[in-house]
MARBA-3410 file (N, C-alpha, C, O; in Angstrom, 1 decimal):
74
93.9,61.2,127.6,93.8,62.2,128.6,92.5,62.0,129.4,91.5,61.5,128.8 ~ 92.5,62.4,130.7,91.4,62.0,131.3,90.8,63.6,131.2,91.2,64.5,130.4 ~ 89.6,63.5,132.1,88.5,64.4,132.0,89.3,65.8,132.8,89.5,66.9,132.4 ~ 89.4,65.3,133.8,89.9,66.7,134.4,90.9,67.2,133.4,90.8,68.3,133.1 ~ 92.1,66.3,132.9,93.2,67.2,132.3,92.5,67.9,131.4,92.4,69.1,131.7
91.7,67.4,130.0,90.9,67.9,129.4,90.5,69.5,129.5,90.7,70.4,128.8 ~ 89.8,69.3,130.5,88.9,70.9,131.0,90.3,71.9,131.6,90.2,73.1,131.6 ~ 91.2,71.1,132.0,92.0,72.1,132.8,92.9,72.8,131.3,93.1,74.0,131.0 ~ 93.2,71.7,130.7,93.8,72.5,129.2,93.1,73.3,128.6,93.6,74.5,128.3 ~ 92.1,72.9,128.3,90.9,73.8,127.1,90.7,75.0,128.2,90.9,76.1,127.6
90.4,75.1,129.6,89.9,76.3,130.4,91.3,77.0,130.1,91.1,78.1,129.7 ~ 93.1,76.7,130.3,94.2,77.6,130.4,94.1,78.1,128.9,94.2,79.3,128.7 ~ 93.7,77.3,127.8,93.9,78.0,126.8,93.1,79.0,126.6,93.6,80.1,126.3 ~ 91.5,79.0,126.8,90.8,79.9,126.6,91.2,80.8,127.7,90.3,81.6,127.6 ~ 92.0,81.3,128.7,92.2,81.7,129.2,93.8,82.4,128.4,93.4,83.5,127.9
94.5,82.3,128.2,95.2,82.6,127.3,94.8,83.2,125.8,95.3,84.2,125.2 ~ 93.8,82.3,125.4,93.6,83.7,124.3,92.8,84.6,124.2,92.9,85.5,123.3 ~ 91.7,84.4,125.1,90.8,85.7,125.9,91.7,87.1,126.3,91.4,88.3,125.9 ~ 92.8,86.8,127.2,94.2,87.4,127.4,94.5,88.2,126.2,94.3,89.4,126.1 ~ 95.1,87.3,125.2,95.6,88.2,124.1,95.0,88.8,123.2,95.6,89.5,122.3
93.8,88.8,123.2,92.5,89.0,122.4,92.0,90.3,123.3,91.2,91.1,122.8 ~ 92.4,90.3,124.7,91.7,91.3,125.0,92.7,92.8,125.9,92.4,94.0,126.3 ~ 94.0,92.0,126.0,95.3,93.1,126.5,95.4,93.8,125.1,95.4,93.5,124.0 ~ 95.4,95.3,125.9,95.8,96.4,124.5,96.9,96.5,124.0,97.0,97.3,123.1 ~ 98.3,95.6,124.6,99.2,95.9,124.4,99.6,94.3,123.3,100.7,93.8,123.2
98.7,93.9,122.8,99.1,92.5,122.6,98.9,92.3,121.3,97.8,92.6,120.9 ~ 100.0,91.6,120.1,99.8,91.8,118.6,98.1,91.6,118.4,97.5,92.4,117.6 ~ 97.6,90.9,118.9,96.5,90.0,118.4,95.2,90.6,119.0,94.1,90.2,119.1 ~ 96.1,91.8,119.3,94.2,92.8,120.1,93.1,93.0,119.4,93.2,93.3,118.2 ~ 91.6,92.9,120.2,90.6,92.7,119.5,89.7,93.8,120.1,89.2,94.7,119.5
89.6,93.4,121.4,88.6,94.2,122.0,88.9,94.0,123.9,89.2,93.0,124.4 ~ 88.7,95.4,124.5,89.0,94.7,126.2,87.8,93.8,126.6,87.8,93.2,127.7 ~ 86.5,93.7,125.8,85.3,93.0,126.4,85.5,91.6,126.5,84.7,90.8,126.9 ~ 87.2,91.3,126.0,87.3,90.2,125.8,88.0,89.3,127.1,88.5,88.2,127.1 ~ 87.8,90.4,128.3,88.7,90.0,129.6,87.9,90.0,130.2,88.2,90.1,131.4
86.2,89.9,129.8,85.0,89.5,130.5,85.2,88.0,130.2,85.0,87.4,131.2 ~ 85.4,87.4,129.5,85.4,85.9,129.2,86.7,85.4,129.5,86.8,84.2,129.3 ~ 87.7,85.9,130.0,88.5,85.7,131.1,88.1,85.6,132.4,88.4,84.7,133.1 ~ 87.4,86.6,132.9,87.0,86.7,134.4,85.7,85.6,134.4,85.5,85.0,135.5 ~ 84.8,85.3,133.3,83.9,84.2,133.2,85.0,82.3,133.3,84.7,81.3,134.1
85.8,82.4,132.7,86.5,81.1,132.8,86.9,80.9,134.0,86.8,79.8,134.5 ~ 87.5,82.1,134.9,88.4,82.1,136.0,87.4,81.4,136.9,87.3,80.2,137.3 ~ 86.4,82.8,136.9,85.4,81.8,138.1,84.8,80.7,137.8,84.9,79.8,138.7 ~ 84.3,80.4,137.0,83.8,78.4,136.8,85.2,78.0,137.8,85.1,77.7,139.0 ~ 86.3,78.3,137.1,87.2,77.2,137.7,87.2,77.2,139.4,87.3,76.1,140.0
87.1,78.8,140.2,87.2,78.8,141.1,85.5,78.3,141.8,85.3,77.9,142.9 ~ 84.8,78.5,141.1,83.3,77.6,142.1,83.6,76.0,141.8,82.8,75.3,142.4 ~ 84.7,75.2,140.7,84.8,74.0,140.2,85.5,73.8,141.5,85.0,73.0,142.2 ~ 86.6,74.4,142.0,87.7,74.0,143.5,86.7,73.9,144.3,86.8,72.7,144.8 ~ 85.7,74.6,145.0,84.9,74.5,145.9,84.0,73.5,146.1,84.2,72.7,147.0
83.0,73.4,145.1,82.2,72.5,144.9,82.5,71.1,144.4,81.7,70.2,144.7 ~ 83.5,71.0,143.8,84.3,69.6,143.1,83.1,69.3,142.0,82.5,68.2,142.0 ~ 82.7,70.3,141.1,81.5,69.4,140.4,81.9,71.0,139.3,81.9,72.2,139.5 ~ 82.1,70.0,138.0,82.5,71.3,136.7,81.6,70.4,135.4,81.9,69.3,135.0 ~ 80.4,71.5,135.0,80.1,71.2,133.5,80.8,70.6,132.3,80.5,69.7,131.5
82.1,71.4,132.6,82.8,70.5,131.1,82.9,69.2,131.4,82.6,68.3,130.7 ~ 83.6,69.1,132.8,84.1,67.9,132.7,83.1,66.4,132.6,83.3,65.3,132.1 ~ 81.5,67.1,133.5,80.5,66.2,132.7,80.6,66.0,131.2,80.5,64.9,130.8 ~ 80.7,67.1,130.4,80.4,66.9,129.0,81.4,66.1,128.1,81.1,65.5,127.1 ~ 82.6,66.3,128.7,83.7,65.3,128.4,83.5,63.9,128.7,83.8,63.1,127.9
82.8,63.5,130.2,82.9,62.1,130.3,81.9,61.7,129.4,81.9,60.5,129.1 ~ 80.9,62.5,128.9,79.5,62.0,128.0,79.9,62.2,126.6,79.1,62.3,125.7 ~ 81.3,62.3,126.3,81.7,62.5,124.5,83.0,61.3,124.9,83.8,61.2,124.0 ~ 83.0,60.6,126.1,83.9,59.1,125.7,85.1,59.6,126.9,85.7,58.7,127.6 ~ 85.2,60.9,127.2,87.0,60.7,128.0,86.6,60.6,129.2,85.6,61.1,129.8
87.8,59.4,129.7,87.7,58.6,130.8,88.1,59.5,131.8,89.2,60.1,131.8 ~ 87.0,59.6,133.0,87.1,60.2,134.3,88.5,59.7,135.2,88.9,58.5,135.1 ~ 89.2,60.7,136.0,90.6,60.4,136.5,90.3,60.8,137.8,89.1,61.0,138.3 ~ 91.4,61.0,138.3,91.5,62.0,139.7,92.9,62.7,139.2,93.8,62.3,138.4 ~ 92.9,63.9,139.9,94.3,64.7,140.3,95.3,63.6,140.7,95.0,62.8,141.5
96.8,63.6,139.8,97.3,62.5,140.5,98.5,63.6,141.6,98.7,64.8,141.1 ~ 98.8,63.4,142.4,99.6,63.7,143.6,100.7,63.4,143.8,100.9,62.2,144.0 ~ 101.8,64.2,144.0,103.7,63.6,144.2,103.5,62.8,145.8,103.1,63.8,146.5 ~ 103.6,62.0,146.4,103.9,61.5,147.8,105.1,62.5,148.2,105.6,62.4,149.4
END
């Protein structure tokens, strides 16, 4: 996996279980403070769209995984 898939997986998951971890209606509820670290993932990713420059994915290419690009359907 390259670097971007990397961060885009690990960011949907922690996004996902921030979610369940922090909806009241959800087996696995913990606390709603936990849809602050939902709204913290969201935005990285949306200043990552803007700027084209994301921490993880530095920290990924410096622990070995090979930098990619978005690949695109023609």
């Amino acid at each position: 996996m390259t670097s971007w898939q990397i961060t885009r997986t690990v960011g949907g998951t922690f996004i996902l279980l921030s979610l369940a971890l922090g909806a009241p209606g959800s087996p696995i509820f913990h606390s709603v403070n936990w849809l602050w670290f939902t709204a913290f993932v969201g935005a990285n990713f949306l200043q990552s769209g803007f700027s084209k420059w994301c921490l993880m994915e530095v920290i990924m290419r410096k622990l070995g995984a090979r930098p990619g690009e978005c690949q695109t359907q023609p």
